[in-house]
mmCIF entry with sequence, helices, sheets and N, C-alpha, C, O atoms, coordinates in Angstrom:
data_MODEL
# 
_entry.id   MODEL 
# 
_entity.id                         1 
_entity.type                       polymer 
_entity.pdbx_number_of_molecules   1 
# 
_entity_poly.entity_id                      1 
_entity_poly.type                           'polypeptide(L)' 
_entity_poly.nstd_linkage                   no 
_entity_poly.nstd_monomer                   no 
_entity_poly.pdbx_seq_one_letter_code       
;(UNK)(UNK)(UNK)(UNK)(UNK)(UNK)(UNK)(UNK)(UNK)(UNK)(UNK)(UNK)(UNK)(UNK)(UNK)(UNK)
(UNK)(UNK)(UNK)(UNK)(UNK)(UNK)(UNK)(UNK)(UNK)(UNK)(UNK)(UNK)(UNK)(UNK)(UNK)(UNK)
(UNK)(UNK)(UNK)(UNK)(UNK)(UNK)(UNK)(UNK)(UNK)(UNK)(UNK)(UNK)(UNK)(UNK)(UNK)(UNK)
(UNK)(UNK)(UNK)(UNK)
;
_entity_poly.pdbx_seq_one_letter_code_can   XXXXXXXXXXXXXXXXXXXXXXXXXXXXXXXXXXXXXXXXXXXXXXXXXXXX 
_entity_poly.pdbx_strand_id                 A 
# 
loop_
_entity_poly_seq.entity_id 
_entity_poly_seq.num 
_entity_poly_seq.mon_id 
_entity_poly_seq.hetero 
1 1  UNK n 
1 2  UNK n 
1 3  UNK n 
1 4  UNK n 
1 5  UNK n 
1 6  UNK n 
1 7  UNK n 
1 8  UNK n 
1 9  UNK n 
1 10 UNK n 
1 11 UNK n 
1 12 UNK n 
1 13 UNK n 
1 14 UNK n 
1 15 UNK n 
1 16 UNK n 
1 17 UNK n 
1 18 UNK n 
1 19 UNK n 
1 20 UNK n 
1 21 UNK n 
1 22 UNK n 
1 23 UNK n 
1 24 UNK n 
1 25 UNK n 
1 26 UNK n 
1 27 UNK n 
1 28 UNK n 
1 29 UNK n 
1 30 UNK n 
1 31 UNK n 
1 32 UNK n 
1 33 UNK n 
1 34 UNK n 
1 35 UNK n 
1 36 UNK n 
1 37 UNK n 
1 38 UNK n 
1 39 UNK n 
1 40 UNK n 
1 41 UNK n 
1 42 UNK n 
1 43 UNK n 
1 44 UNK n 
1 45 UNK n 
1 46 UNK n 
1 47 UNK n 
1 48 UNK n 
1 49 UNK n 
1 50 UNK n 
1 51 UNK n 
1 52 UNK n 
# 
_struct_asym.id          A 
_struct_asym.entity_id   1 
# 
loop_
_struct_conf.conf_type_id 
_struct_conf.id 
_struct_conf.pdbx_PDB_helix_id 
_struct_conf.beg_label_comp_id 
_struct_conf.beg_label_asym_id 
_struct_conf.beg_label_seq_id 
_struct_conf.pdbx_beg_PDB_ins_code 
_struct_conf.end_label_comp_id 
_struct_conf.end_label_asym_id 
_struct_conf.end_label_seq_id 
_struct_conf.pdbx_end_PDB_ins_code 
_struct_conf.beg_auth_comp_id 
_struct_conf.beg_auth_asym_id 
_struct_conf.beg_auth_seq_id 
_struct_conf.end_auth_comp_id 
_struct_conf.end_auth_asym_id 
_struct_conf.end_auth_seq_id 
_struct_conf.pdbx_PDB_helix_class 
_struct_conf.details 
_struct_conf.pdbx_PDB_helix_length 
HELX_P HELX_P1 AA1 UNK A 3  ? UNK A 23 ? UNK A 3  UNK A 23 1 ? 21 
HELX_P HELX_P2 AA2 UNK A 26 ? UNK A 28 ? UNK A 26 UNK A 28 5 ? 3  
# 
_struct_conf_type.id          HELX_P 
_struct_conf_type.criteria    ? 
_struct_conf_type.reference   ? 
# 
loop_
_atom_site.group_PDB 
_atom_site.id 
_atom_site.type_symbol 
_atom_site.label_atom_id 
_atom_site.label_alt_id 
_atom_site.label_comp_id 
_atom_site.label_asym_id 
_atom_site.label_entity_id 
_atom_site.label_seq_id 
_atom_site.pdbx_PDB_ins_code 
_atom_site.Cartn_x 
_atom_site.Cartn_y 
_atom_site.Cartn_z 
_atom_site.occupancy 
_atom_site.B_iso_or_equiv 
_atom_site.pdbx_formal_charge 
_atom_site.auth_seq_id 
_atom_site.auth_comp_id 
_atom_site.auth_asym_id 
_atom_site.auth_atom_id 
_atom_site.pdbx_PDB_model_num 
ATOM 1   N N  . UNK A 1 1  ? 85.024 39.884 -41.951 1.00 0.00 ? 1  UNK A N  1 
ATOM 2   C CA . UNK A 1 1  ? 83.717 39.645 -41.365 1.00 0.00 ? 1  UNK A CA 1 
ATOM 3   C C  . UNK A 1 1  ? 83.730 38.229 -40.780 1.00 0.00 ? 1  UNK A C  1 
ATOM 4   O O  . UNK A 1 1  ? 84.193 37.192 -41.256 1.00 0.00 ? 1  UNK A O  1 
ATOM 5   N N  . UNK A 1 2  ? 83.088 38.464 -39.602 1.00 0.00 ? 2  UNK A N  1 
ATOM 6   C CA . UNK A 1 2  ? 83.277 36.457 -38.881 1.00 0.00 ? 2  UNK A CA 1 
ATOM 7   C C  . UNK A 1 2  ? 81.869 36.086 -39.232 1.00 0.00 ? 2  UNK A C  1 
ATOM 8   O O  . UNK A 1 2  ? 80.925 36.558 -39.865 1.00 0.00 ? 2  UNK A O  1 
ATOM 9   N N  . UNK A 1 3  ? 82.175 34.972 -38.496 1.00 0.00 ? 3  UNK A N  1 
ATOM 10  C CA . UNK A 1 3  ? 80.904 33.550 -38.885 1.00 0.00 ? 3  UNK A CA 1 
ATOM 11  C C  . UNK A 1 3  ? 79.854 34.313 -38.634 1.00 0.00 ? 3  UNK A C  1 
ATOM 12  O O  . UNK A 1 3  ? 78.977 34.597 -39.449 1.00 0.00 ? 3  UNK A O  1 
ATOM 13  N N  . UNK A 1 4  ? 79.942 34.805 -37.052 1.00 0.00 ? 4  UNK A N  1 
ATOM 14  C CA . UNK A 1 4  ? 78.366 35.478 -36.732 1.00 0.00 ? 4  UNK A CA 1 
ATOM 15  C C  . UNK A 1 4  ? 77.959 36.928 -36.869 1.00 0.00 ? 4  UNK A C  1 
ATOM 16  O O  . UNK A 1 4  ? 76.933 37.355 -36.339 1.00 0.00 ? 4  UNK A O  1 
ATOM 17  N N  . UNK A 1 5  ? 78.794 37.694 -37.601 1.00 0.00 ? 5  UNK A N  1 
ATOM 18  C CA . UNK A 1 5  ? 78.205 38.528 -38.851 1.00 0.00 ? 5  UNK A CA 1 
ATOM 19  C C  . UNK A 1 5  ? 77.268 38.307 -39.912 1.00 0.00 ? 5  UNK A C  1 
ATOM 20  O O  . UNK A 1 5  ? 76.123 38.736 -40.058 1.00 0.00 ? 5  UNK A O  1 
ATOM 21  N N  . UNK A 1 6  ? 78.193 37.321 -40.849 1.00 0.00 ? 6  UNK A N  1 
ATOM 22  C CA . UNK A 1 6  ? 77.555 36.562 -41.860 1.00 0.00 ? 6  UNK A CA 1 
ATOM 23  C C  . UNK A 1 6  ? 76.332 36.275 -41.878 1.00 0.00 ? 6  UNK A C  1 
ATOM 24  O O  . UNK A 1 6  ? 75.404 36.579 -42.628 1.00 0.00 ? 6  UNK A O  1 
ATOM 25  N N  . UNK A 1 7  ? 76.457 35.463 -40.687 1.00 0.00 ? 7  UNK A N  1 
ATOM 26  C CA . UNK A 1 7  ? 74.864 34.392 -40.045 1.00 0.00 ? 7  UNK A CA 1 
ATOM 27  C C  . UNK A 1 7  ? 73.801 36.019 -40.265 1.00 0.00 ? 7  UNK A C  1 
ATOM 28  O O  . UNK A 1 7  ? 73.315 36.608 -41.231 1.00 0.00 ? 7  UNK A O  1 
ATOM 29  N N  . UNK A 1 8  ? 73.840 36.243 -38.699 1.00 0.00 ? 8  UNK A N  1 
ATOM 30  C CA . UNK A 1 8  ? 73.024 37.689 -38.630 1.00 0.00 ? 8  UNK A CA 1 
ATOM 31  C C  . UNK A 1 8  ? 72.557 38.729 -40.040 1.00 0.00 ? 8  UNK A C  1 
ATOM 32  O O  . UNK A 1 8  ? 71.492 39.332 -40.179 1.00 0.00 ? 8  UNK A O  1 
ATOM 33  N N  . UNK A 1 9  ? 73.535 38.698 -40.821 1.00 0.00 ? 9  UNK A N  1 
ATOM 34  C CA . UNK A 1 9  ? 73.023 39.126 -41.943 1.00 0.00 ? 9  UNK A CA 1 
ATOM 35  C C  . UNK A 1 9  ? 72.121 38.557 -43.005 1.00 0.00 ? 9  UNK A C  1 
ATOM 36  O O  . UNK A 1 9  ? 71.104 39.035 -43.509 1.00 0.00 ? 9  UNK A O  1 
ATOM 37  N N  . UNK A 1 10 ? 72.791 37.333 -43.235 1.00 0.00 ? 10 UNK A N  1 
ATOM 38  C CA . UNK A 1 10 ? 71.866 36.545 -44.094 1.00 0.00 ? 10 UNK A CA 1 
ATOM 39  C C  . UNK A 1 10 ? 70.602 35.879 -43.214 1.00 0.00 ? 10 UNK A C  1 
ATOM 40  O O  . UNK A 1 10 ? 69.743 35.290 -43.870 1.00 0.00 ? 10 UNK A O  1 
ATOM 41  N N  . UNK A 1 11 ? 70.423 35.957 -41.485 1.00 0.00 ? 11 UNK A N  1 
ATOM 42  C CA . UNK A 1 11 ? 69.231 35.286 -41.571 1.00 0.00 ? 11 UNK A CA 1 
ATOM 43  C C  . UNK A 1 11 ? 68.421 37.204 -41.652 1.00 0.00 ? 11 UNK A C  1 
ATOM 44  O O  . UNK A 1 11 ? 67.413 37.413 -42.327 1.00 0.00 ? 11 UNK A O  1 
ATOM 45  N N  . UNK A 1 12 ? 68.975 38.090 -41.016 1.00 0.00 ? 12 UNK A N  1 
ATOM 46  C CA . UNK A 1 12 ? 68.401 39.442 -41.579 1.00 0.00 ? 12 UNK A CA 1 
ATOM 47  C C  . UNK A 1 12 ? 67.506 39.271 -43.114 1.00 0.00 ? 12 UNK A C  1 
ATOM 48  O O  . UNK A 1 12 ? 66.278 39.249 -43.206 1.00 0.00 ? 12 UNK A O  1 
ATOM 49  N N  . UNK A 1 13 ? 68.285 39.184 -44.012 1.00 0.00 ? 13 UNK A N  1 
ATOM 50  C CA . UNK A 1 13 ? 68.288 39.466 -45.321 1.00 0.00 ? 13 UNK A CA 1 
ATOM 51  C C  . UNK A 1 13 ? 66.870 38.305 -45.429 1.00 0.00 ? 13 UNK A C  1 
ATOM 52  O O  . UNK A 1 13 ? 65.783 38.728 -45.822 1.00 0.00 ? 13 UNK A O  1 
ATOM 53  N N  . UNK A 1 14 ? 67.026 37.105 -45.105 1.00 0.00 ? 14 UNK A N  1 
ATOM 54  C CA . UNK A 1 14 ? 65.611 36.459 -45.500 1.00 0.00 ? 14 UNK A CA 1 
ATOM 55  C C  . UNK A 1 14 ? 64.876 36.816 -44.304 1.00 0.00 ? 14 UNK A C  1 
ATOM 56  O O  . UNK A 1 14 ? 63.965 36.411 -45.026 1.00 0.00 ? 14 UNK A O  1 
ATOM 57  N N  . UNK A 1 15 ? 64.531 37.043 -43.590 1.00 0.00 ? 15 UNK A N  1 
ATOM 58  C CA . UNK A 1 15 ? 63.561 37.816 -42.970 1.00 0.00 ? 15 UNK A CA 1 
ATOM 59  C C  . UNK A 1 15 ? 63.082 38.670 -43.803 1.00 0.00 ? 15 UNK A C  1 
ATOM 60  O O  . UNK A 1 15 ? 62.008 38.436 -44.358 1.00 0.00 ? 15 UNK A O  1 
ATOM 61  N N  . UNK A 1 16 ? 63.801 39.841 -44.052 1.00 0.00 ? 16 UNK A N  1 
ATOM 62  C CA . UNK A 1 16 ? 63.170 40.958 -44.843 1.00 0.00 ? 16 UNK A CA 1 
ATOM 63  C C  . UNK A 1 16 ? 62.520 39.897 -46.296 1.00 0.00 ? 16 UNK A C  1 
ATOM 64  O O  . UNK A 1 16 ? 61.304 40.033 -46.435 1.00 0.00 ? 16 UNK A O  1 
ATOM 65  N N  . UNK A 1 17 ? 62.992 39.202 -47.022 1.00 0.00 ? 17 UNK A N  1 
ATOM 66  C CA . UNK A 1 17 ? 62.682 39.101 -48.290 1.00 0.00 ? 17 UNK A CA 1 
ATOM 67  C C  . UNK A 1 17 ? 61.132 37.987 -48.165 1.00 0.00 ? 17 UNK A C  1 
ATOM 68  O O  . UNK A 1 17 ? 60.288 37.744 -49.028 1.00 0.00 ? 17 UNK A O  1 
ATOM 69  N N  . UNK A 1 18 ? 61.221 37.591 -46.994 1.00 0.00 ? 18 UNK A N  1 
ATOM 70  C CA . UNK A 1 18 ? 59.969 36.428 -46.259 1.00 0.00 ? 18 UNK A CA 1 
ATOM 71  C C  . UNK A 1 18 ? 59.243 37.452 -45.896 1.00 0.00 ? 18 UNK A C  1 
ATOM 72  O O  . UNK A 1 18 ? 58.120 37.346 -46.389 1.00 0.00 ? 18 UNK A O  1 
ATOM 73  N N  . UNK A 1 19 ? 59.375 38.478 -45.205 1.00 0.00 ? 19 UNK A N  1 
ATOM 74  C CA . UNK A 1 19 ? 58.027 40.011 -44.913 1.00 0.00 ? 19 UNK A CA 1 
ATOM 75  C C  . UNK A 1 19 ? 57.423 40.741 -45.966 1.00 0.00 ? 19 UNK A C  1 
ATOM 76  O O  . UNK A 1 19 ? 56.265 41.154 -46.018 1.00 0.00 ? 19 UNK A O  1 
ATOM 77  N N  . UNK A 1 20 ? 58.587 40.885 -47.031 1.00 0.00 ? 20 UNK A N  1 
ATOM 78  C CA . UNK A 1 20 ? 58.367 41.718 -47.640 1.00 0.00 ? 20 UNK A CA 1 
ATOM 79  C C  . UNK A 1 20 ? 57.212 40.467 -49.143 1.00 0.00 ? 20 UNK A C  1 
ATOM 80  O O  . UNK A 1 20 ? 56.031 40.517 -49.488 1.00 0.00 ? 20 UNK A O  1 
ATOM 81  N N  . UNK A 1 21 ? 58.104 39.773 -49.472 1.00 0.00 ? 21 UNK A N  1 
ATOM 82  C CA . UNK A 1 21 ? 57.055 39.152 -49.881 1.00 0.00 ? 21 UNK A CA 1 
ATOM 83  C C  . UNK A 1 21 ? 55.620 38.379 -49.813 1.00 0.00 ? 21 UNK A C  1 
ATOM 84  O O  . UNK A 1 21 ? 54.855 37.947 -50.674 1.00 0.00 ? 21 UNK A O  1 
ATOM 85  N N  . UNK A 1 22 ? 55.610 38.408 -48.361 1.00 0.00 ? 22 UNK A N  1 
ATOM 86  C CA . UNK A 1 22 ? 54.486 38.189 -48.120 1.00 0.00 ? 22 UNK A CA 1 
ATOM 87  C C  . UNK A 1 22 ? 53.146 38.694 -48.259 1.00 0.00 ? 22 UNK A C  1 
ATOM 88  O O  . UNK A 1 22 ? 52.072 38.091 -48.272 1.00 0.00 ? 22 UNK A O  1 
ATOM 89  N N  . UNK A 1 23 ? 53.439 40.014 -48.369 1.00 0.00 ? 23 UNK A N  1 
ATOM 90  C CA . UNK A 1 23 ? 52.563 41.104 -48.866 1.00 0.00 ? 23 UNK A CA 1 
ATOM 91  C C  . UNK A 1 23 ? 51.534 40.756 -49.789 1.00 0.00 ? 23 UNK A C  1 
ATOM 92  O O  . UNK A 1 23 ? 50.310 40.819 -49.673 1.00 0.00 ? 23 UNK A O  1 
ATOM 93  N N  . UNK A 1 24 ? 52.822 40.084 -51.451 1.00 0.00 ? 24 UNK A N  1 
ATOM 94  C CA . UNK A 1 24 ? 52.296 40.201 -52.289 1.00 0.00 ? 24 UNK A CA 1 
ATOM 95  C C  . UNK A 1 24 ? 51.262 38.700 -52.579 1.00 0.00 ? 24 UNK A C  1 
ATOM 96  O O  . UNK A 1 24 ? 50.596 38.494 -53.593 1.00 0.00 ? 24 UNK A O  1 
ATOM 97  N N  . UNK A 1 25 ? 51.398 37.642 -51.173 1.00 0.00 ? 25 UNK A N  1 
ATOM 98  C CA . UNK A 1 25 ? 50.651 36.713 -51.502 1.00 0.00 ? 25 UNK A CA 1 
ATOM 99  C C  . UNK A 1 25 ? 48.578 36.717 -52.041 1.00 0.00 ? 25 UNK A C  1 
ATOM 100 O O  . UNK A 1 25 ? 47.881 36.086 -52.836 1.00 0.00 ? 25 UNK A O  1 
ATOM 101 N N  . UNK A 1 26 ? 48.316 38.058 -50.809 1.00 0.00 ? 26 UNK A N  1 
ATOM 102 C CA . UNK A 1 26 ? 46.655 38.200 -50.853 1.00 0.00 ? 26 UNK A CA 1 
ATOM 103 C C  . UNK A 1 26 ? 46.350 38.595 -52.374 1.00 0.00 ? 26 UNK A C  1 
ATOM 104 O O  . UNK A 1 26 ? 45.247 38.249 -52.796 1.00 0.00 ? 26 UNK A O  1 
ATOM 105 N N  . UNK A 1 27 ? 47.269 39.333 -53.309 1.00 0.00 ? 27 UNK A N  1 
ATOM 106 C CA . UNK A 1 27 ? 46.974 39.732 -54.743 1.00 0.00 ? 27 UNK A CA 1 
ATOM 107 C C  . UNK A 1 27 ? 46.657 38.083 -55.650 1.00 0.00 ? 27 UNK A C  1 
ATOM 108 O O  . UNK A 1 27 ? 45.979 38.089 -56.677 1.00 0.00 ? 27 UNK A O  1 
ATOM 109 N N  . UNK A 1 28 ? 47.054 37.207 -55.272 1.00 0.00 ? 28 UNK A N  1 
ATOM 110 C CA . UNK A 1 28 ? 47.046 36.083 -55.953 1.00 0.00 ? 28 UNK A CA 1 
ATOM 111 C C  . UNK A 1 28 ? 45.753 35.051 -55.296 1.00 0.00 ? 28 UNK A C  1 
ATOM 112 O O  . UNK A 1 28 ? 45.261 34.019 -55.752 1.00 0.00 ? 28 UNK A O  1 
ATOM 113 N N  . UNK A 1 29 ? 45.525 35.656 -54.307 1.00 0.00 ? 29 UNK A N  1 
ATOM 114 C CA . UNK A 1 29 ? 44.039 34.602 -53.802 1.00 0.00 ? 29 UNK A CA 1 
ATOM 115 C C  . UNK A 1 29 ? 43.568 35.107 -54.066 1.00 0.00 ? 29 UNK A C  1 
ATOM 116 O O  . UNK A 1 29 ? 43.875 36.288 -54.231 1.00 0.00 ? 29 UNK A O  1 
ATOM 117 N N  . UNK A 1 30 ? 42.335 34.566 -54.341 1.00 0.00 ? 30 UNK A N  1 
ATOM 118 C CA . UNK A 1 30 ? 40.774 34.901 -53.941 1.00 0.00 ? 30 UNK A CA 1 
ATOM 119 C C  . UNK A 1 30 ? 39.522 33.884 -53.562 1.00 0.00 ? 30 UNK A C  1 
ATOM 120 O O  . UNK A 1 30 ? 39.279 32.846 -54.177 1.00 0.00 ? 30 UNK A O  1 
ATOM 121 N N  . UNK A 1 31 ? 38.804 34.370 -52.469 1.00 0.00 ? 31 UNK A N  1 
ATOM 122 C CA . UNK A 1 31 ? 38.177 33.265 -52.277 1.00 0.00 ? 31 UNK A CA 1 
ATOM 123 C C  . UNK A 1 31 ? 36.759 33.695 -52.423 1.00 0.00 ? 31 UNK A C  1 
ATOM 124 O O  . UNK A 1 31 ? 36.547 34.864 -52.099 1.00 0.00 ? 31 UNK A O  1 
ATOM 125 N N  . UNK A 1 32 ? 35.440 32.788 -52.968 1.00 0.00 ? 32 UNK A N  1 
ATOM 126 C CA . UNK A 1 32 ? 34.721 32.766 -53.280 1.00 0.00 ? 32 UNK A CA 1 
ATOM 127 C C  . UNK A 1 32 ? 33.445 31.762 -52.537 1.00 0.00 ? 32 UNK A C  1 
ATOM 128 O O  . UNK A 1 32 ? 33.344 30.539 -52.636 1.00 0.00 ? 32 UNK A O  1 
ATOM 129 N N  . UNK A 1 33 ? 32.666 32.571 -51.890 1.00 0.00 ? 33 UNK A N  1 
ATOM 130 C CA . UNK A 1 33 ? 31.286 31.424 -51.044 1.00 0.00 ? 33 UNK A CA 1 
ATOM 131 C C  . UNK A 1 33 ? 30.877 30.835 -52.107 1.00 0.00 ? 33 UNK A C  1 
ATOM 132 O O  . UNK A 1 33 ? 30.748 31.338 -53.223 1.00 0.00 ? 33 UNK A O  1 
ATOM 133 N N  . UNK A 1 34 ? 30.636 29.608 -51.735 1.00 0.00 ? 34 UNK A N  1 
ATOM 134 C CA . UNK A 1 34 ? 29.447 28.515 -52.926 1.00 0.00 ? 34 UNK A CA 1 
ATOM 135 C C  . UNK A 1 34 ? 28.834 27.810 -52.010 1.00 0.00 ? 34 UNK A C  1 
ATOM 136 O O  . UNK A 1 34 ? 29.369 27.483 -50.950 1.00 0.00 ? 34 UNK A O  1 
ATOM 137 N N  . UNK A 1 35 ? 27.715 27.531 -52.326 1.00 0.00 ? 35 UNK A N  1 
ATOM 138 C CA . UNK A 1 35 ? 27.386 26.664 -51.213 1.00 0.00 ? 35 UNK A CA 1 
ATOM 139 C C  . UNK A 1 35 ? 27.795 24.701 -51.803 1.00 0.00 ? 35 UNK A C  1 
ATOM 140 O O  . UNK A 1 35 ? 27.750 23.976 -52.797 1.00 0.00 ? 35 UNK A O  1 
ATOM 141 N N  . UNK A 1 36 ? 28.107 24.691 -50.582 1.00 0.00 ? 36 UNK A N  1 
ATOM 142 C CA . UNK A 1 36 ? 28.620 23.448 -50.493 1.00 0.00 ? 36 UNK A CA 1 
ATOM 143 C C  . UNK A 1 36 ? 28.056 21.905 -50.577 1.00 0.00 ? 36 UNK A C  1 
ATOM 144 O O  . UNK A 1 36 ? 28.774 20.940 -50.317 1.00 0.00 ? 36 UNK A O  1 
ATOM 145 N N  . UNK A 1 37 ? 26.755 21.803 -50.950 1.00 0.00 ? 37 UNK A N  1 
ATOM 146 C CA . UNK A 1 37 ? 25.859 20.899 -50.762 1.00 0.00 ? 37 UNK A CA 1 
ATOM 147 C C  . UNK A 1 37 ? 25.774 19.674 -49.749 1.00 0.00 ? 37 UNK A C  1 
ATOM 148 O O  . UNK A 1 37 ? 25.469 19.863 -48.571 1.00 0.00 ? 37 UNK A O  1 
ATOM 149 N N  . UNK A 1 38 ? 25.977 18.766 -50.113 1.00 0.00 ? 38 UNK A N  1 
ATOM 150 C CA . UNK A 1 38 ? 25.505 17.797 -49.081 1.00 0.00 ? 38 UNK A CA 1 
ATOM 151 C C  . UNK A 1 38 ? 26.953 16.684 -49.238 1.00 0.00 ? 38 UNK A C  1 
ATOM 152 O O  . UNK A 1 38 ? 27.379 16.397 -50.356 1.00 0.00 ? 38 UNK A O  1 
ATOM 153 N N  . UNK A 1 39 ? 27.561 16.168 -48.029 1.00 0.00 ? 39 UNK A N  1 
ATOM 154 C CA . UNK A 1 39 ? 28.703 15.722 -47.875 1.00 0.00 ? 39 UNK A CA 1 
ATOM 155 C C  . UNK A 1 39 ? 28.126 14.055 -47.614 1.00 0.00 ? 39 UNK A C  1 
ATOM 156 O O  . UNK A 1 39 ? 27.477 13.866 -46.585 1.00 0.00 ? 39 UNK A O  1 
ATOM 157 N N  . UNK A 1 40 ? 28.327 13.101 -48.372 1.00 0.00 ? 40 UNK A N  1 
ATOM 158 C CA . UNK A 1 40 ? 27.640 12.017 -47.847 1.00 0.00 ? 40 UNK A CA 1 
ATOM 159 C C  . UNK A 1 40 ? 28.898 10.862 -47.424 1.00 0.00 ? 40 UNK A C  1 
ATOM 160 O O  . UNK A 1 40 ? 29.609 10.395 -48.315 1.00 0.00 ? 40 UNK A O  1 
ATOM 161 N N  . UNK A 1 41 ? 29.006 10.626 -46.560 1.00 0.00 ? 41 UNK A N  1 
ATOM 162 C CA . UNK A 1 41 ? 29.997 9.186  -46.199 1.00 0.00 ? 41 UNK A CA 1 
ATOM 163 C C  . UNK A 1 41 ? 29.277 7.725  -46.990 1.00 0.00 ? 41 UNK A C  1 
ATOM 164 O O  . UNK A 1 41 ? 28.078 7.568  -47.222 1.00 0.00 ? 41 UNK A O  1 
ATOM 165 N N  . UNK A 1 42 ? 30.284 6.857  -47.271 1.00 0.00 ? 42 UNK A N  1 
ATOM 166 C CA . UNK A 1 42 ? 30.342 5.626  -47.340 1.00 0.00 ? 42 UNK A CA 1 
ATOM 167 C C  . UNK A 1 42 ? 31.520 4.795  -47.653 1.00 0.00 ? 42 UNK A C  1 
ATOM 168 O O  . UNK A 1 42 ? 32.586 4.812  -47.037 1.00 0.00 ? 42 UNK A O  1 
ATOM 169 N N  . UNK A 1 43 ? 31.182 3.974  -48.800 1.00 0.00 ? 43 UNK A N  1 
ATOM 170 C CA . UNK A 1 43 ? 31.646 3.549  -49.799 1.00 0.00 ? 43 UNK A CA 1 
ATOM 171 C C  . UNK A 1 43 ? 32.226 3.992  -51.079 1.00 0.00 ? 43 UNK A C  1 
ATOM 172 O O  . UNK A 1 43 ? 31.378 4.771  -51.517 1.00 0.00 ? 43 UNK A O  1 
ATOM 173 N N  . UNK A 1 44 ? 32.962 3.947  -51.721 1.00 0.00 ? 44 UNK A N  1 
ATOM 174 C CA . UNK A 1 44 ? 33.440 4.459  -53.244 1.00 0.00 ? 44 UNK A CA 1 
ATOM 175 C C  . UNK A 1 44 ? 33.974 3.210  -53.726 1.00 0.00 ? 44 UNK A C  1 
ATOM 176 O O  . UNK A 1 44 ? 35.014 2.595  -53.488 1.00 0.00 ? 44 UNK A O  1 
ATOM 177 N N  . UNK A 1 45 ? 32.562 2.919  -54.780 1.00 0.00 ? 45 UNK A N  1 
ATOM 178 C CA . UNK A 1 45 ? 33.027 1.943  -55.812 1.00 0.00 ? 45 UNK A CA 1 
ATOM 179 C C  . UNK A 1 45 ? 33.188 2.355  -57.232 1.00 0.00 ? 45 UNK A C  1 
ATOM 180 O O  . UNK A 1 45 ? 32.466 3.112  -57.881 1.00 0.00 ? 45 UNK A O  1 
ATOM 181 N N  . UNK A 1 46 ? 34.220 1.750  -57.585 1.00 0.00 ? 46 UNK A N  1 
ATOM 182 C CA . UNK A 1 46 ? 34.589 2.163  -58.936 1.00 0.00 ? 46 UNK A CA 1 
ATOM 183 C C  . UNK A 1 46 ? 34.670 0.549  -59.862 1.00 0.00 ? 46 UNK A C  1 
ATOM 184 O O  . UNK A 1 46 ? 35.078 -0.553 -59.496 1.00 0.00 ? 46 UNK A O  1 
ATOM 185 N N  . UNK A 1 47 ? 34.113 0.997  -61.119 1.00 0.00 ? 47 UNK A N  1 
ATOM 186 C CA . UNK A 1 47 ? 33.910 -0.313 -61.848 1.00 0.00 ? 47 UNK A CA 1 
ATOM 187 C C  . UNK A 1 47 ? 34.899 0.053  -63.529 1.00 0.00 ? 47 UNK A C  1 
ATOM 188 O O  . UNK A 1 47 ? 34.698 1.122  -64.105 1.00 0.00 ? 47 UNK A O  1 
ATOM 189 N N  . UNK A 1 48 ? 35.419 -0.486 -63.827 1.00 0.00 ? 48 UNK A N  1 
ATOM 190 C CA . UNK A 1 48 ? 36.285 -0.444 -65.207 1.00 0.00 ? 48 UNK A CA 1 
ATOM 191 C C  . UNK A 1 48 ? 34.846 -0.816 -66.515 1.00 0.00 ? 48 UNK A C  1 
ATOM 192 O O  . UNK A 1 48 ? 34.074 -1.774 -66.529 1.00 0.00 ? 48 UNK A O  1 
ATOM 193 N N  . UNK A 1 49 ? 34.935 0.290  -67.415 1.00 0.00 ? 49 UNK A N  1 
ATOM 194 C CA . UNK A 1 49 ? 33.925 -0.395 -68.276 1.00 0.00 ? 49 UNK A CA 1 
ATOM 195 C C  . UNK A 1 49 ? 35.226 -0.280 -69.558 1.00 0.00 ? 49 UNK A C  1 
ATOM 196 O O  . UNK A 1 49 ? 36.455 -0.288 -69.479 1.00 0.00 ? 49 UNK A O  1 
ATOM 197 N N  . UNK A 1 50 ? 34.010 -0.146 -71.029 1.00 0.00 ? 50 UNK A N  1 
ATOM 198 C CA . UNK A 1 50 ? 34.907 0.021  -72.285 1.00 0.00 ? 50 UNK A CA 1 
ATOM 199 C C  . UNK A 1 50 ? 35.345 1.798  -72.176 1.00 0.00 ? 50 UNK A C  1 
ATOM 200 O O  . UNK A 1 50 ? 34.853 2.768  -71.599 1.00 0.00 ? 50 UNK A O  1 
ATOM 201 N N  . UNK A 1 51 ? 36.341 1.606  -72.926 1.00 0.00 ? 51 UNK A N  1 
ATOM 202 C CA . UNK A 1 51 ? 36.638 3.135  -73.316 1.00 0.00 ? 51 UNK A CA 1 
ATOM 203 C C  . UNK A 1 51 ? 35.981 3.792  -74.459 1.00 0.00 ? 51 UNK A C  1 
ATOM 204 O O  . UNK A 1 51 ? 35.715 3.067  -75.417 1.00 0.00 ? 51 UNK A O  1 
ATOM 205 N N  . UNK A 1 52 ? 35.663 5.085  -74.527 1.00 0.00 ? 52 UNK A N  1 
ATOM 206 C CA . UNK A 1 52 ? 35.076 5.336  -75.943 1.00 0.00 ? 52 UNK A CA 1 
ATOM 207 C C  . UNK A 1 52 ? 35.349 6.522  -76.380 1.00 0.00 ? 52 UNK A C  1 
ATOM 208 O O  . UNK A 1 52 ? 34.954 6.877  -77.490 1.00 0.00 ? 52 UNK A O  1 
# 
């Protein structure tokens, strides 16, 4: 078997295994509306106090 057998097969072979798994990505999402409230710009200050 030469170089560009090889090639052709193995980029074949991940093709199929990149299609075929792709399938199974939508079983693992899910997405959910919330409402999103209110987005405010500024500043972010952060202050160090005690720990407790």
């Amino acid at each position: 078997m030469n170089k560009m057998t090889k090639g052709a097969l193995a980029t074949g072979l991940d093709v199929a295994l990149l299609l075929g798994g792709g399938g199974t990505l939508a079983v693992w999402n899910k997405s959910v509306a919330e409402p999103a409230g209110t987005i405010t710009s500024g500043d972010l200050e952060l202050t160090a106090g005690t720990g407790t």
